[in-house]
ZAVO-136293 format. One record per residue (C-alpha): x, y, z; residue in one letter. Coordinates in steps of 0.2 Angstrom, whole numbers, plus 5000, padded with zeros to 4 digits. Example, Ala and Ser with C-alpha at 12.3 -4.5 7.8 and 13.67 -1.06 7.14 Angstrom:
<torvex><X>5062</X><Y>4978</Y><Z>5039</Z><residu>a</residu></torvex>
<torvex><X>5068</X><Y>4995</Y><Z>5036</Z><residu>s</residu></torvex>
***
This chain:
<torvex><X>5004</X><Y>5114</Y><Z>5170</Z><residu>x</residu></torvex>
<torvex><X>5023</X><Y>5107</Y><Z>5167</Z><residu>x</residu></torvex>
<torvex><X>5016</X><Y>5096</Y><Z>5155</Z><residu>x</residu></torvex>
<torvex><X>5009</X><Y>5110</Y><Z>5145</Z><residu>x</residu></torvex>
<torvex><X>5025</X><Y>5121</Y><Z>5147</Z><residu>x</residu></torvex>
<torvex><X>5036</X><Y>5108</Y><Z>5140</Z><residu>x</residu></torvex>
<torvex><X>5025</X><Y>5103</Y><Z>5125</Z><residu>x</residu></torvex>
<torvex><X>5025</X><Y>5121</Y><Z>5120</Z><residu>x</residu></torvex>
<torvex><X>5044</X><Y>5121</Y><Z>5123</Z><residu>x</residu></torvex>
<torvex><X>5048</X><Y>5108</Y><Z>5111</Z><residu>x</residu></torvex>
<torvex><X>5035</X><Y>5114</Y><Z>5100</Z><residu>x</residu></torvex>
<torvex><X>5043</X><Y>5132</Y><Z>5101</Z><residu>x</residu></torvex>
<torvex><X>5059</X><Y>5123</Y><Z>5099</Z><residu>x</residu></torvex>
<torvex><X>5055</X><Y>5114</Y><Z>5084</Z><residu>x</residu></torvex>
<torvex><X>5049</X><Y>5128</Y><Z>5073</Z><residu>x</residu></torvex>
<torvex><X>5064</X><Y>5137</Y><Z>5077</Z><residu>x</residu></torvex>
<torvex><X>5074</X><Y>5124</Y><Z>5072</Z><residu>x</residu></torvex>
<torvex><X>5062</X><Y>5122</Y><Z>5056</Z><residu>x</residu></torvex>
<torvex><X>5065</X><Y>5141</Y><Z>5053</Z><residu>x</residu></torvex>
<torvex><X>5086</X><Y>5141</Y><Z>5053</Z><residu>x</residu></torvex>
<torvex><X>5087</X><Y>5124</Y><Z>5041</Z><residu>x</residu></torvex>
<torvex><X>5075</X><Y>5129</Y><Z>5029</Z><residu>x</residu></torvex>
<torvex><X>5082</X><Y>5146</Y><Z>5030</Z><residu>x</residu></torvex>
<torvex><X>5100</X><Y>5139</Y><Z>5026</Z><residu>x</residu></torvex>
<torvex><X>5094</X><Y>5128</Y><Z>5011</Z><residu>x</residu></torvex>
<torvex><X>5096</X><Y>5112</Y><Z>5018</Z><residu>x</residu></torvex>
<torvex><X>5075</X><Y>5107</Y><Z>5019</Z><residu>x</residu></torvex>
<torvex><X>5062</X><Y>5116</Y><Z>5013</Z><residu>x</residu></torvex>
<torvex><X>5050</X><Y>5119</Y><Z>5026</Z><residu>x</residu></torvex>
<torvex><X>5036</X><Y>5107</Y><Z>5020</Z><residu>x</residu></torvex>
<torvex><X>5051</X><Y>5092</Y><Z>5021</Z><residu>x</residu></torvex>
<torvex><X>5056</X><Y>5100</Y><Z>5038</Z><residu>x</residu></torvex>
<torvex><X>5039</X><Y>5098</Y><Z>5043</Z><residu>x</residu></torvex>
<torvex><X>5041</X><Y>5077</Y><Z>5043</Z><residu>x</residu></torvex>
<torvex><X>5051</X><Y>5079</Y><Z>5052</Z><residu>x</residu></torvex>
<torvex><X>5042</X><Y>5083</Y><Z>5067</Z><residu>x</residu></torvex>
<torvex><X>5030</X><Y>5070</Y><Z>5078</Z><residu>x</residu></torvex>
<torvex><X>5015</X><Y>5066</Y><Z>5073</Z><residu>x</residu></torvex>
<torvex><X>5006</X><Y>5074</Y><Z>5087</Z><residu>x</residu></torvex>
<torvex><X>5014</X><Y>5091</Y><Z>5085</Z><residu>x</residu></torvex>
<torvex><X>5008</X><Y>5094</Y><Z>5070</Z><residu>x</residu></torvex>
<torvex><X>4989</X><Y>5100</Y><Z>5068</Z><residu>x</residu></torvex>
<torvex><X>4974</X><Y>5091</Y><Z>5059</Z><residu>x</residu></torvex>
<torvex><X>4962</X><Y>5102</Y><Z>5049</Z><residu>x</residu></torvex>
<torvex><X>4951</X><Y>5086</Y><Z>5047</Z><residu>x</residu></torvex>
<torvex><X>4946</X><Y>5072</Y><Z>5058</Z><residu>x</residu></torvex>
<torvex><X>4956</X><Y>5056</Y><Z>5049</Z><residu>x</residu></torvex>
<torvex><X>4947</X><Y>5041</Y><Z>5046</Z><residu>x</residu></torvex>
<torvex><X>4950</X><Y>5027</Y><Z>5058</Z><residu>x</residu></torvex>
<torvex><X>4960</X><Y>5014</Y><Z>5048</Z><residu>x</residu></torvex>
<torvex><X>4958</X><Y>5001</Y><Z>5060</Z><residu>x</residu></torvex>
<torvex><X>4942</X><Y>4993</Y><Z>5050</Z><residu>x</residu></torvex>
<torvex><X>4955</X><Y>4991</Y><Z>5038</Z><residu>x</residu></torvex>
<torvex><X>4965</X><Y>4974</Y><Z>5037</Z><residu>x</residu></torvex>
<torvex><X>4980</X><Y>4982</Y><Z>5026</Z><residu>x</residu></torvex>
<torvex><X>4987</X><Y>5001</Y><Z>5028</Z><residu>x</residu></torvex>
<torvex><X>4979</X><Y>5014</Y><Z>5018</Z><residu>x</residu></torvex>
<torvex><X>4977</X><Y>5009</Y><Z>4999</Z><residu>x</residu></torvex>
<torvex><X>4982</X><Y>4990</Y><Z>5003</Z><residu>x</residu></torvex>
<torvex><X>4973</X><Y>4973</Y><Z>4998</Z><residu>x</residu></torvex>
<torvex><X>4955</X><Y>4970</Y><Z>5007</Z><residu>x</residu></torvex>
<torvex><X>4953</X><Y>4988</Y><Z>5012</Z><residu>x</residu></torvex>
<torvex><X>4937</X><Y>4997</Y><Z>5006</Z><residu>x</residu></torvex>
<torvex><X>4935</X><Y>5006</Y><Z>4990</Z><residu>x</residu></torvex>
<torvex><X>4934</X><Y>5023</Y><Z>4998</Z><residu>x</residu></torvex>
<torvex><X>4951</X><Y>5019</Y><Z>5006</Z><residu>x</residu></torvex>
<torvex><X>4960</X><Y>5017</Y><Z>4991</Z><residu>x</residu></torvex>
<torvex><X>4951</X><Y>5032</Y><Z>4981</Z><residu>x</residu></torvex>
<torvex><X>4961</X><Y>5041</Y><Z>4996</Z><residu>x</residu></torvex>
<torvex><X>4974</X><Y>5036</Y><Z>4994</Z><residu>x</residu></torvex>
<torvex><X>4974</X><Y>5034</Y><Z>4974</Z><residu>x</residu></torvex>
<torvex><X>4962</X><Y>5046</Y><Z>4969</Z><residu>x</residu></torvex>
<torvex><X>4947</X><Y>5045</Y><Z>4956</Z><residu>x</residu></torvex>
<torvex><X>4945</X><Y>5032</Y><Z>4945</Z><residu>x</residu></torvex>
<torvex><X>4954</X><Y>5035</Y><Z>4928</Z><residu>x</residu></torvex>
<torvex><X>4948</X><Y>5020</Y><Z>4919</Z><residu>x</residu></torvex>
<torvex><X>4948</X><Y>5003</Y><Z>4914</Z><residu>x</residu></torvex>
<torvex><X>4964</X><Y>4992</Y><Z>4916</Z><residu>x</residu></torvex>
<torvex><X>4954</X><Y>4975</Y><Z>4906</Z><residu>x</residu></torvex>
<torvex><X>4942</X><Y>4970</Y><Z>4919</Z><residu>x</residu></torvex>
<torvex><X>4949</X><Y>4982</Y><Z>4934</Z><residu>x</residu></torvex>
<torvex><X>4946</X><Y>5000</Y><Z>4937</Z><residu>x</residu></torvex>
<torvex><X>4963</X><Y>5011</Y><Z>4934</Z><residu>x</residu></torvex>
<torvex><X>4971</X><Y>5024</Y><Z>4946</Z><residu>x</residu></torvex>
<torvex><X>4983</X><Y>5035</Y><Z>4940</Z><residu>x</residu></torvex>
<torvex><X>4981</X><Y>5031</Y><Z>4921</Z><residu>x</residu></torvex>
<torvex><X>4984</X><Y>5014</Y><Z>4925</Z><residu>x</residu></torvex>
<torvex><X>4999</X><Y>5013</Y><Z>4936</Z><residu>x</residu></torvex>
<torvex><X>4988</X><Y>5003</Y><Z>4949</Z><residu>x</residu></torvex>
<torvex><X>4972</X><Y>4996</Y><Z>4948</Z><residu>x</residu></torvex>
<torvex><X>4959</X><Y>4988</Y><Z>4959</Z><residu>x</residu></torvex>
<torvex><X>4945</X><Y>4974</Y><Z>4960</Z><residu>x</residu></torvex>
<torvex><X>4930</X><Y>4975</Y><Z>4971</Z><residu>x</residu></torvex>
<torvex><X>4918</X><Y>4965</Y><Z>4977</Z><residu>x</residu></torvex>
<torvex><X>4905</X><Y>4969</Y><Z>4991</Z><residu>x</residu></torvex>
<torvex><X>4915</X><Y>4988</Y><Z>4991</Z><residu>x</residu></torvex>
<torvex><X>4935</X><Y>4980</Y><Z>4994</Z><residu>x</residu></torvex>
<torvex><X>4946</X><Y>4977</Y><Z>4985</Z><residu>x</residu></torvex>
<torvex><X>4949</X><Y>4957</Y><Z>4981</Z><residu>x</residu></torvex>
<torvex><X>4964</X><Y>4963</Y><Z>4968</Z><residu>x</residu></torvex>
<torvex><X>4976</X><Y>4976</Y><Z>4967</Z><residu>x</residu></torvex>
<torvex><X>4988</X><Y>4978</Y><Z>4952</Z><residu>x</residu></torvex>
<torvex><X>5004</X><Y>4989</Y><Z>4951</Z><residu>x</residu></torvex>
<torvex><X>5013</X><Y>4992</Y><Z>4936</Z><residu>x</residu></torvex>
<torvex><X>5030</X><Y>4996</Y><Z>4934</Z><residu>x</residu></torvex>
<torvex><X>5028</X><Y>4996</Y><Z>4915</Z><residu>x</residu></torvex>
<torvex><X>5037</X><Y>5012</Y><Z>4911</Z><residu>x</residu></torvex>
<torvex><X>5052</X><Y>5010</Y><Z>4925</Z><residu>x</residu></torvex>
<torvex><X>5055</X><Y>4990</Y><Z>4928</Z><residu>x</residu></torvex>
<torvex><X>5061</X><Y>4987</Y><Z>4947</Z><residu>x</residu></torvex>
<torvex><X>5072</X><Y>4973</Y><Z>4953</Z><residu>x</residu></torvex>
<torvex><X>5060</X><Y>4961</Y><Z>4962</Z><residu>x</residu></torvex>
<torvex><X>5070</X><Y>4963</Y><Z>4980</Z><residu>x</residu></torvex>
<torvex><X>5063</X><Y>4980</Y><Z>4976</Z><residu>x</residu></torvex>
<torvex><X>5044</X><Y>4976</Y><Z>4970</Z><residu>x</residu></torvex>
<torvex><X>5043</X><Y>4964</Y><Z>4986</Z><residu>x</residu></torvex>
<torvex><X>5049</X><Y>4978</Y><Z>4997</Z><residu>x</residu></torvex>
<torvex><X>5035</X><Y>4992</Y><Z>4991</Z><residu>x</residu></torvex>
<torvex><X>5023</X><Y>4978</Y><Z>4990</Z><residu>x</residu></torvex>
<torvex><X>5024</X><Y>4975</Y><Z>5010</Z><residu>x</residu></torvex>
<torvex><X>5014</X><Y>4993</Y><Z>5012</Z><residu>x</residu></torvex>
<torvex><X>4999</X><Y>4984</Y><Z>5001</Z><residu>x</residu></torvex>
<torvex><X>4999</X><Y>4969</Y><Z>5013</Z><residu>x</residu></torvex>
<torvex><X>4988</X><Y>4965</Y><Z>5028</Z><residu>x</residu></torvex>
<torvex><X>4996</X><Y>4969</Y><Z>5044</Z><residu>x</residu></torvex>
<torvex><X>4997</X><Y>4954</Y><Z>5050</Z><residu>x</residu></torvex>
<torvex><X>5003</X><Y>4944</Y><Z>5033</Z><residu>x</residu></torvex>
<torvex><X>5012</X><Y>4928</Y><Z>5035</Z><residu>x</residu></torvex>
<torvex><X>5024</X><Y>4922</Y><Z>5022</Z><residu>x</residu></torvex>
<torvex><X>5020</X><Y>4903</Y><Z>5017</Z><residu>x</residu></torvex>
<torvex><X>5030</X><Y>4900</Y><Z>5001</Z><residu>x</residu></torvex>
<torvex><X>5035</X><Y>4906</Y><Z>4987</Z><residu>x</residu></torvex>
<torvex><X>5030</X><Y>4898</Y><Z>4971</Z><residu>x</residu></torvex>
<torvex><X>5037</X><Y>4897</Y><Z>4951</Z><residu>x</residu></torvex>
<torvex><X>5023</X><Y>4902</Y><Z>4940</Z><residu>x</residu></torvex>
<torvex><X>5032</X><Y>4900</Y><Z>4924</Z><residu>x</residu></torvex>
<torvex><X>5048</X><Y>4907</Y><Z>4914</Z><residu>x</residu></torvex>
<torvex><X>5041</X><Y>4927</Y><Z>4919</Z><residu>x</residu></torvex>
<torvex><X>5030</X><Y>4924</Y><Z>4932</Z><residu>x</residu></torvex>
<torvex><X>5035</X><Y>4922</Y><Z>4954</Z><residu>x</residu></torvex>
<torvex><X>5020</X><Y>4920</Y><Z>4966</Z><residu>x</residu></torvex>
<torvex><X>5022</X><Y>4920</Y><Z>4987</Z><residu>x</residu></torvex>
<torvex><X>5009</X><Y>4913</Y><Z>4995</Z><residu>x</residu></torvex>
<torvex><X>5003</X><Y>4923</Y><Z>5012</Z><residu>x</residu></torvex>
<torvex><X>4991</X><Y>4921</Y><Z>5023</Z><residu>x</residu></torvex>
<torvex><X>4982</X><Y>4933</Y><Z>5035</Z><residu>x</residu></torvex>
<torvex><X>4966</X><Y>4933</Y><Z>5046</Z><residu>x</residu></torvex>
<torvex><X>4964</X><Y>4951</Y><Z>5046</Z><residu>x</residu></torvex>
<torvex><X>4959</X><Y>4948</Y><Z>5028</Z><residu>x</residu></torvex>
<torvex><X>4949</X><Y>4933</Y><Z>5030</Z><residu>x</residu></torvex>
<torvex><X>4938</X><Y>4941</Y><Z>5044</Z><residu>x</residu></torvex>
<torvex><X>4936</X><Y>4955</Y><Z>5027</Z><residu>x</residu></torvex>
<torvex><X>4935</X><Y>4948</Y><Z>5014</Z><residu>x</residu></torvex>
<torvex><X>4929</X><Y>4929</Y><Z>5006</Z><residu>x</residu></torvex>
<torvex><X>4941</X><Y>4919</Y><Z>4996</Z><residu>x</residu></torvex>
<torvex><X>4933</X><Y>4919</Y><Z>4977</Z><residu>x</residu></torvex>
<torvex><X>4941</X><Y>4903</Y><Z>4977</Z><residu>x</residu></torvex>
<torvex><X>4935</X><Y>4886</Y><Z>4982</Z><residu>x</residu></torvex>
<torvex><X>4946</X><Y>4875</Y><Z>4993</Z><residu>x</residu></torvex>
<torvex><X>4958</X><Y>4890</Y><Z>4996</Z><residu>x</residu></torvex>
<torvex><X>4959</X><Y>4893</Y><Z>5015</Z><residu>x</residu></torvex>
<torvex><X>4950</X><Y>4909</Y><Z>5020</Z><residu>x</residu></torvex>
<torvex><X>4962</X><Y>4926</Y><Z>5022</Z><residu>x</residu></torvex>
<torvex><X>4975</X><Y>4919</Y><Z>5010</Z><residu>x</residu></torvex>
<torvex><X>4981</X><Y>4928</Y><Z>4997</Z><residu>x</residu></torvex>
<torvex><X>4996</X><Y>4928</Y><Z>4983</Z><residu>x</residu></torvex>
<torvex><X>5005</X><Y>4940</Y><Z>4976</Z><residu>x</residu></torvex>
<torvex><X>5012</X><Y>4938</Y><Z>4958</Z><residu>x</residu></torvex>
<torvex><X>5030</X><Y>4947</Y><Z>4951</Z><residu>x</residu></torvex>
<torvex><X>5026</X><Y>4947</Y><Z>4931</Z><residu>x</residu></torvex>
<torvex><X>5046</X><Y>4952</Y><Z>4925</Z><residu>x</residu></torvex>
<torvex><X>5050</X><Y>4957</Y><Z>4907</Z><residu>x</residu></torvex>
<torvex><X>5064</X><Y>4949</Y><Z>4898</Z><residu>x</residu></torvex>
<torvex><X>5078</X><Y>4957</Y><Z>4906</Z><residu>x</residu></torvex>
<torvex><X>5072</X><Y>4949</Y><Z>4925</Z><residu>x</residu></torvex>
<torvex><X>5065</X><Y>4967</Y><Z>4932</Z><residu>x</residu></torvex>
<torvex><X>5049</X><Y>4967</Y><Z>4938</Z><residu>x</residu></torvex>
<torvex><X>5035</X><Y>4975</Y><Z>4927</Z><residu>x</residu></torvex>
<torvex><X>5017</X><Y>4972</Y><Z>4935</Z><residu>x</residu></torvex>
<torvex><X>5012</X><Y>4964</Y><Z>4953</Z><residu>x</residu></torvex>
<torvex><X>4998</X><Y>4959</Y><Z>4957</Z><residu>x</residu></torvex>
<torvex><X>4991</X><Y>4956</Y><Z>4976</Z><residu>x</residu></torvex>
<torvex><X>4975</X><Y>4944</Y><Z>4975</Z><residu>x</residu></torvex>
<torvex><X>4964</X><Y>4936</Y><Z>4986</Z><residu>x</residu></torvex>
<torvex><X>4962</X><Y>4917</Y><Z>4984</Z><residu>x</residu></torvex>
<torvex><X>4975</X><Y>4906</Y><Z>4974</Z><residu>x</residu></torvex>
<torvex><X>4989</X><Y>4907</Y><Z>4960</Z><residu>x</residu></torvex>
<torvex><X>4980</X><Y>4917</Y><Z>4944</Z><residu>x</residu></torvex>
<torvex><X>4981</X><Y>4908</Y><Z>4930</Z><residu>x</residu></torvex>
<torvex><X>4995</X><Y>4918</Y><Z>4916</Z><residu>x</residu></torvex>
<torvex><X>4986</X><Y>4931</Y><Z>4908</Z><residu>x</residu></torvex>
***
């Protein structure tokens, strides 16, 4: 019964709280609304269990539905991969997840400290650095391997060790990263 009184305390406090910032002009009361534990804040639909998934919503190995969650309907062709958001990413599937997963940054070039740090959310969980490799005068690979993504999906590539993956930093001639590409298997060959 404390329990109970407490939880509706905080939750009583919080809203307050909400109420005077957002009132004040400082957050808007959908920003304020992160602001709050998870737990506080109601579900109008059950969320899917991720844990089948060996990468966070929308990642590398996860299933096509996942990523359509996270991406939304299919928009296209990007050459052989189906495009999301007129082709700011775009994905390869076989047996329904996604073996491939592309990124452009085509319309704002990032630095790659930047492009490797957004990529980590595409990663399996349990990703491991290996090495990184020079593909060529435009083109930086790192080498990862995970079992989450072994136990998922099979490397397309023979002699590649099962749940390894690459992911390749294309750069424009200015350095900045345009388009990265997460793939299961071994080093693409340049496109």
């Amino acid at each position: 019964m404390l329990r109970r009184i407490v939880f509706f305390g905080v939750a009583a406090f919080f809203v307050f709280a909400i109420a005077r910032v957002s009132q004040f002009g400082r957050l808007s009361p959908v920003a304020a609304l992160s602001l709050l534990p998870s737990q506080m804040i109601a579900s109008t639909s059950p969320t899917p269990s991720s844990s089948d998934e060996p990468s966070p919503p929308g990642g590398l190995g996860n299933r096509r539905g996942d990523l359509e969650n996270v991406y939304g309907g299919p928009t296209g062709l990007q050459g052989t991969m189906i495009a999301y958001h007129a082709g700011q990413y775009a994905a390869t599937y076989v047996d329904n997840r996604a073996t491939a997963i592309l990124v452009s940054y085509a319309t704002s070039p990032v630095a790659l400290a930047t492009a490797r740090k957004r990529t980590r959310s595409l990663m399996p969980r349990d990703a491991v650095f290996v090495g990184t490799l020079g593909d060529g005068p435009s083109r930086v690979a790192d080498v990862y391997q995970s079992a989450r993504l072994g136990a998922k999906v099979a490397s397309s590539s023979p002699g590649v060790p099962t749940g390894q993956f690459v992911v390749v930093y294309e750069s424009d001639s200015s350095g900045a990263v345009k388009d990265v590409l997460l793939t299961v298997g071994q080093v693409p060959p340049p496109g």
